[in-house]
C-alpha positions in Angstrom: 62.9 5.5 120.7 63.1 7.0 124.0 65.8 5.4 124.8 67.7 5.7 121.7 67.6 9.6 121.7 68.8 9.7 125.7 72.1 7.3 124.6 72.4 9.8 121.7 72.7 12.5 123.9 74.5 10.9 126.3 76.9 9.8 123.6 77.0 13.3 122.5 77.8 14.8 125.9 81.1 12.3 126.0 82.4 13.2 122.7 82.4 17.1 123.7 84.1 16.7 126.9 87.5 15.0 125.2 89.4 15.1 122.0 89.0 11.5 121.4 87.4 7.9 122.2 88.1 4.7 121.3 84.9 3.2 120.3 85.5 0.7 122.8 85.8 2.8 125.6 82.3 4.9 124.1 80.7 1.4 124.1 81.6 0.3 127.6 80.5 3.8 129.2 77.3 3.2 127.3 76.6 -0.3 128.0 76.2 -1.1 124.4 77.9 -2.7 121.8 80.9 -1.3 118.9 78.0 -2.3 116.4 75.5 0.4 118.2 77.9 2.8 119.0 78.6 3.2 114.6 74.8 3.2 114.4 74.5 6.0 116.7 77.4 8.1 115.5 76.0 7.8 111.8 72.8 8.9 113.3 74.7 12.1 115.1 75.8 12.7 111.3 72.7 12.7 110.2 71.6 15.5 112.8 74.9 17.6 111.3 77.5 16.9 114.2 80.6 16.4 112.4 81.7 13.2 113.7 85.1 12.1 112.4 86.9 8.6 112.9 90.3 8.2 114.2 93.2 5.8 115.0 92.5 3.5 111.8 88.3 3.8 112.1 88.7 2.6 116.0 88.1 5.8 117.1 86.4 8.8 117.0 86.5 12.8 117.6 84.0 15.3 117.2 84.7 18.5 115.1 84.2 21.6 113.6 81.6 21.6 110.8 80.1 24.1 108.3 77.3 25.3 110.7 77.0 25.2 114.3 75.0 22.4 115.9 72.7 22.5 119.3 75.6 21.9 122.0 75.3 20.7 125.4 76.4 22.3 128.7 76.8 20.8 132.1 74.7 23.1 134.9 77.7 25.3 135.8 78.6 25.8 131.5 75.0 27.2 131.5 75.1 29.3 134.4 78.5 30.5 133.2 77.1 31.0 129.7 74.1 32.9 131.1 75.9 35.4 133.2 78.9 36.1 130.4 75.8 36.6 128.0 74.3 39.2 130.2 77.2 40.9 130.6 78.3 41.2 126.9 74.7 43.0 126.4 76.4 46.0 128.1 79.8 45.6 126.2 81.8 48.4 124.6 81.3 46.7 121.2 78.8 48.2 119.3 76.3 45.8 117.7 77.2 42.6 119.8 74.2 43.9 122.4 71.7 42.5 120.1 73.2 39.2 119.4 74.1 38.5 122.7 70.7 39.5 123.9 69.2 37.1 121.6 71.4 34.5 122.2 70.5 34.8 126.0 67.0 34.8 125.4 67.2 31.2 123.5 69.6 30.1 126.6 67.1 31.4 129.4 63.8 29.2 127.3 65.5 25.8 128.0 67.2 26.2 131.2 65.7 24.2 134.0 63.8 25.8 136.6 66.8 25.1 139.2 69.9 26.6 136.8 66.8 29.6 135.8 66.4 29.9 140.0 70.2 29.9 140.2 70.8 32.6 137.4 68.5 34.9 138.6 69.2 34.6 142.2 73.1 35.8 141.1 71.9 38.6 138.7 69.2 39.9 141.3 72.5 39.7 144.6 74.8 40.9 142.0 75.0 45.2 141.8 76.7 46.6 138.9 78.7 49.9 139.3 77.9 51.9 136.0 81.7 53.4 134.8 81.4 56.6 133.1 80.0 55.5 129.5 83.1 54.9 127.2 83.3 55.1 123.5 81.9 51.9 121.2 83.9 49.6 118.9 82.4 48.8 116.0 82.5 44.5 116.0 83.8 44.5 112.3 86.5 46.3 112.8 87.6 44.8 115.9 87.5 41.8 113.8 89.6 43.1 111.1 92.3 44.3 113.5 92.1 41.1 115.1 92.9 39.0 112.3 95.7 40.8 111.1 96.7 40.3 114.8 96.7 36.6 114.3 98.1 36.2 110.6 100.7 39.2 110.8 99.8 40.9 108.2 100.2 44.7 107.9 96.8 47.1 108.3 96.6 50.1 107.6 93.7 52.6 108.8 92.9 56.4 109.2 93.4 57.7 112.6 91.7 60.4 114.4 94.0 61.6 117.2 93.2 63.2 120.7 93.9 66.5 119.2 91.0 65.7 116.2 94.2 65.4 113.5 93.1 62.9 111.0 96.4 60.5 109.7 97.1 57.6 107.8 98.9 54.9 109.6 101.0 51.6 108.3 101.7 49.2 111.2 102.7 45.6 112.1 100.0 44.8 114.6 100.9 43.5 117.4 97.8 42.7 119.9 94.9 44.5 121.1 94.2 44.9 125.2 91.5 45.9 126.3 91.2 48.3 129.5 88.1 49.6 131.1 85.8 51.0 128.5 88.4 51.1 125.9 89.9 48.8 123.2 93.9 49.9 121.7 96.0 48.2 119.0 99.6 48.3 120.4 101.8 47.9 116.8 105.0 49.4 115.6 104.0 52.2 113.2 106.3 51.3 109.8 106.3 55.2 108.9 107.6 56.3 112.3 109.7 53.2 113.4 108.7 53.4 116.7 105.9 51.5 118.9 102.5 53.0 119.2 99.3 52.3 121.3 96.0 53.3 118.8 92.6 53.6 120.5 90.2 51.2 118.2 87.4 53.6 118.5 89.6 56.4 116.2 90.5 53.8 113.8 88.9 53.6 110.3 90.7 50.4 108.5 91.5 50.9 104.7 91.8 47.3 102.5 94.7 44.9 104.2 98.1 45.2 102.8 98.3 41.5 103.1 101.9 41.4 104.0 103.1 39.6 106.6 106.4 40.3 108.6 108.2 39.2 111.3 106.6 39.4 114.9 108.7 42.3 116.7 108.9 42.2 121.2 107.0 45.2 122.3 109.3 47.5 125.2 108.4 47.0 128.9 108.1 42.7 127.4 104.8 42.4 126.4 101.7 44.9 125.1 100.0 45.0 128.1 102.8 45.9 130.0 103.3 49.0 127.2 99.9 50.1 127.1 100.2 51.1 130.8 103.9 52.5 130.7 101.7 54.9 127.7 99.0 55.6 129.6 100.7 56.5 132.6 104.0 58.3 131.2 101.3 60.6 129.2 101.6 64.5 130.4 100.2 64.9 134.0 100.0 67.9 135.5 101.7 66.3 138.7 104.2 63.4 138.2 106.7 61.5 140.9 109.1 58.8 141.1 109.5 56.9 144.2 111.6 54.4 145.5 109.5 51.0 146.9 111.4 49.3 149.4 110.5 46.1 147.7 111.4 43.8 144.8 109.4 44.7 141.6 107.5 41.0 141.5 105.8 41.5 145.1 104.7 44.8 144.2 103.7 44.2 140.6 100.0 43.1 141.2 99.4 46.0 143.7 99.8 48.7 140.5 96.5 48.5 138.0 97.6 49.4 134.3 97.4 53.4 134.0 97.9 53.9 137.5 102.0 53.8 137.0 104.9 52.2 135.7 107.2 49.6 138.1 110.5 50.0 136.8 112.8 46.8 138.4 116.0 48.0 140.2 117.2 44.6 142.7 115.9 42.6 144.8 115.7 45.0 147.7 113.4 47.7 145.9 112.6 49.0 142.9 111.3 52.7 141.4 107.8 53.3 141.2 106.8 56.2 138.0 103.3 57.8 138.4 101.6 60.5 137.1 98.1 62.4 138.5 95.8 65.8 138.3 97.1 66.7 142.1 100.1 66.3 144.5 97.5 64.6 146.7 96.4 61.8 143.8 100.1 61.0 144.0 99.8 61.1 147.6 96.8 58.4 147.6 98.4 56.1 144.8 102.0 55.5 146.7 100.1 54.5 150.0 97.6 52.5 148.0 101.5 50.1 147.0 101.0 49.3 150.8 105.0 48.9 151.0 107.7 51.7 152.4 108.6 54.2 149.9 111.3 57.2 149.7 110.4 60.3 147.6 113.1 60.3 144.5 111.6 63.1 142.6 108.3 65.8 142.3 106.6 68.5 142.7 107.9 71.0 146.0 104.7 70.3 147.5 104.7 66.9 147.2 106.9 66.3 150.2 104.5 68.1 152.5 101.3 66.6 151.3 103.1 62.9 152.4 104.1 65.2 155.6 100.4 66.0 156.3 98.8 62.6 155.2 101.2 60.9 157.6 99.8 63.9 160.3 96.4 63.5 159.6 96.6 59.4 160.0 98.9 60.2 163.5 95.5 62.4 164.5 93.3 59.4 164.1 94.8 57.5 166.2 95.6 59.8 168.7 92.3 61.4 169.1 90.7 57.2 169.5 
C-alpha cells in the first residue's frame, strides 16, 4: 500500500511539472506498466485531481477542477511559498492578512525540519524597513477593478479626490500598478476624454456597466510609464529640467517611478523632468542619474546649490 501511495505521488509530482505526458513516457519514468499507470490516474480521480486524457486517450494533462486539491512543491517552491506568504501578511490589501496568515500557518505544519530550518534562518537574517503606513485596499474591490481590467468592460465608481471632492467617474480601465504602499487604476475617463491615474483606496465601485470597448495605448507607451510621468509632473514647489549627456535607455533604470520623467531626445542625451520640496532634493536626484548633466531650466537658486554640492565634494577630497 506503501508503495502504491509513494508512485501516486510521485506520479502526481510529474503531471504538475508539464502540460502533458504520454502515458508511455509516465510509465517508463515509473517503472510500471500503461495498465498501472490508468489504475493510478483513476485513483488520482478519485482523490479530486482533475486528470484529463489527451492525444486520442494516450495521454494525459492535469487540470483545473471545481476545488482546489493538496499540491506539491519541490524544497525551493516551499521556501518561496513561505516567504511570499509572510510577506503578504503585511500587504496593503486589507483582509488578505488573515488568509495569508492562515495559509502560512498550514504551510509551516508540514514543512520538513530542513526547509522549516531554512525559512526561519532567512526571516530571522532578513530586516524589514517599516515605510511610513499607506492607505489599505479593500481585496474585493481590487478584484472588481481587476476584472474589468481583464474583460474590458467599463466601471464605474465614486471617487474621493485629494481635495475630499466626492465624483462619479465612467472609464475604460486600463491596468492597475502598484507603487509603494499604494494601488491606482490608470483608465481613460469617458466623461473627460482624457487619461487619468485613480488611487484604489478613494474608489467606491457602483454595479459594472458591462460594456466592453476597444483597448486604447496609454501616453508615455504603457501605464506604468504614465503613472510616474503623473506622479512626478504633479505641482512641486521646486521643479527642473536637465539635459543627461546620455541616451534615454542607459539612463532609464537609474530613475524610480515618481522620482522624474525621461523624456528621449537622440542617441547622445536626452532631457531629464523632476519635480521636489527643495532646490537641494533636485540637487540630490540629478547626481543620484550618475551621468553628466547641463541645467536647461529652474529655480535661480538652483544653479548655485549644484555650484556648492560640486564645492562641498571638492572639500572632501581636498581636506583627505
Amino acid at each position: 500500500m506503501s508503495e502504491t501511495s509513494g508512485r501516486l505521488l510521485r506520479l502526481l509530482s510529474l503531471l504538475q511539472a508539464r502540460r502533458d505526458f504520454a502515458g508511455r513516457e509516465l510509465a517508463e519514468r515509473l517503472g510500471v506498466s500503461r495498465r498501472t499507470i490508468r489504475r493510478d490516474v483513476e485513483r488520482l480521480r478519485d482523490l479530486g485531481y482533475p486528470v484529463h486524457a489527451t492525444r486520442g486517450a494516450s495521454g494525459y494533462r492535469l487540470g483545473a477542477g471545481t476545488a482546489l486539491p493538496p499540491l506539491l512543491l519541490d524544497d525551493d517552491e516551499a521556501v518561496a511559498v513561505t516567504v511570499g506568504l509572510r510577506t503578504s501578511a503585511e500587504n496593503s490589501v486589507a483582509g488578505i492578512e488573515e488568509s495569508a496568515l492562515g495559509a502560512l500557518a498550514k504551510l509551516e505544519q508540514v514543512l520538513p525540519s530542513r526547509l522549516r530550518h531554512r525559512v526561519a534562518t532567512l526571516h530571522a537574517a532578513t530586516m524589514r524597513v517599516r515605510d511610513a503606513p499607506g492607505p489599505q485596499v479593500g481585496a474585493e474591490t481590487l478584484m472588481i477593478v481587476a476584472d474589468s481590467c481583464h474583460r474590458r468592460a467599463r466601471l464605474r465608481f465614486d471617487y474621493v479626490g485629494p481635495q475630499g471632492t466626492a465624483t462619479v467617474r465612467t472609464v475604460e480601465p486600463h491596468n492597475l500598478v502598484s507603487f509603494g504602499r499604494r494601488w491606482y487604476l490608470v483608465a481613460f475617463d469617458v466623461d473627460r476624454d482624457d487619461w487619468r491615474a485613480f488611487r484604489v483606496d478613494r474608489m467606491t465601485p457602483r454595479a459594472p456597466l458591462g460594456a466592453s470597448f476597444v483597448r486604447r495605448t496609454p501616453p508615455n507607451g504603457d501605464a506604468a510609464a504614465y503613472l510616474a510621468h503623473r506622479l512626478s509632473a504633479r505641482t512641486w514647489p521646486a521643479q527642473a529640467t536637465f539635459r543627461l549627456h546620455r541616451a534615454a535607455e542607459k539612463v532609464a533604470d537609474r530613475v524610480w517611478p515618481g522620482m522624474g520623467v525621461v523624456e528621449a531626445v537622440d542617441e547622445r542625451g536626452c532631457l531629464f523632468h523632476i519635480g521636489g520640496e527643495t532646490v537641494e532634493d533636485l540637487v540630490w536626484m540629478v547626481t543620484s542619474v550618475r551621468v553628466d548633466f547641463t541645467l536647461v531650466a529652474g529655480p535661480a537658486e538652483l544653479a548655485e546649490a549644484l555650484r556648492e554640492q560640486g564645492r562641498r565634494c571638492l572639500r572632501a577630497v581636498e581636506s583627505g
